[in-house]
C-alpha positions, 0 to 999 in steps of 0.5 A: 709462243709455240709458234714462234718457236715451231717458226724459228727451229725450222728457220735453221732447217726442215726436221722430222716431227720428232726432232721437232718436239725434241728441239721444242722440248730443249728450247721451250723446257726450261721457260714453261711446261710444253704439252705436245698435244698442243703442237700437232694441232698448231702445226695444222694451223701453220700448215692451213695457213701456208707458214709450213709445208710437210714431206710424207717422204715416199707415199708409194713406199708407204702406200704399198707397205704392210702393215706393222713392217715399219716402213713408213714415211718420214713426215718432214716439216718445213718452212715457206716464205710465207712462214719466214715473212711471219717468223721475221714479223713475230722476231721484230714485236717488241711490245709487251707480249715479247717480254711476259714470263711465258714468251721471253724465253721463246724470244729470247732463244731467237736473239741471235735473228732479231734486230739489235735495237728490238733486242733492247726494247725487248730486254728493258721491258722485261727489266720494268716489268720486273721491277714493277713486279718486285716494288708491288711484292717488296711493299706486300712483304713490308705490310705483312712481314709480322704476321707471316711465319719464318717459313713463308717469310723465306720464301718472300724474300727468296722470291724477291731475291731471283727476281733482283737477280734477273733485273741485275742479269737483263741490266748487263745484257741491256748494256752489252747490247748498247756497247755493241751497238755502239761500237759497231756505228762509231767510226773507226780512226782513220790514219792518214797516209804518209806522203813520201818526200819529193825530191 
């Protein structure tokens, strides 16, 4: 996940570590919890892996410069081809670890690079997997509903409620996908031209 992430924000452009984690943090906040000291050593594997390259900025300037004077470096990460051969590799996995709670979002987030047809895929197996998830917790509720107190019992049923929520939003997204799609490979009415009268 945080590497498909890492992949996609420096697909737009080269940054700064701390734009890096800034950008990570907006993309990755609101899907799970991000612990920056696991980025640094996943850069370091990209990095030994030939997916991302890093600029130290000018090592003479900072070779030269005193201590605490603040002239340092700006370390700059960036993308190789070798890094956007995988970062298309990872956009184009439909399978189930593309639409599990911890990585949809990160997919997600790079939609607008990913094929349409893997966009689909990737939307109808987050909604079976949903929908899967809400059976299993509607038939728990229905077996415990009488021992479970008001409070807890809430909490069922508000847990049951997002989740309709979400299989109700992928279901609009599942379908404007397949509209667009199939707007785009309909073929267009073709007006004959009007031939002029010879006289």
């Amino acid at each position: 996940m945080l590497e498909l992430a890492v992949l996609g924000l420096l697909h737009e452009s080269p940054l700064q570590g701390y734009e890096l984690r800034q950008r990570l943090k907006a993309t990755l906040g609101s899907f799970r919890a991000f612990s920056y000291g696991s980025l640094y050593p996943t850069l370091g594997r990209m990095k030994d892996a030939g997916w991302i390259a890093v600029d130290e900025g000018d090592a003479d300037i900072v070779a030269g410069a005193p201590a605490l004077t603040g002239r340092r470096g700006k370390v700059v990460y960036k993308l190789t081809a070798e890094g956007k051969e995988r970062f298309t590799e990872l956009l184009a996995e439909a399978g189930p670890s593309s639409w599990e709670d911890e990585t949809f979002g990160v997919h997600f987030a790079f939609f607008s690079q990913t094929d349409p047809d893997v966009r689909v895929r990737i939307l109808e197996g987050r909604r079976s997997r949903l929908e899967e998830r809400r059976e299993g917790a509607r038939s728990g509720l229905a077996r415990t509903r009488e021992r479970l107190d008001s409070y807890t019992l809430q909490l069922q049923e508000h847990g049951l409620e997002s989740v309709d929520r979400e299989v109700r939003w992928l279901t609009e997204l599942i379908e404007t996908e397949r509209s667009n799609t199939h707007r785009k490979i309909t073929p267009t009415t073709v007006r004959k031209p009007e031939t002029s009268a010879t006289t």
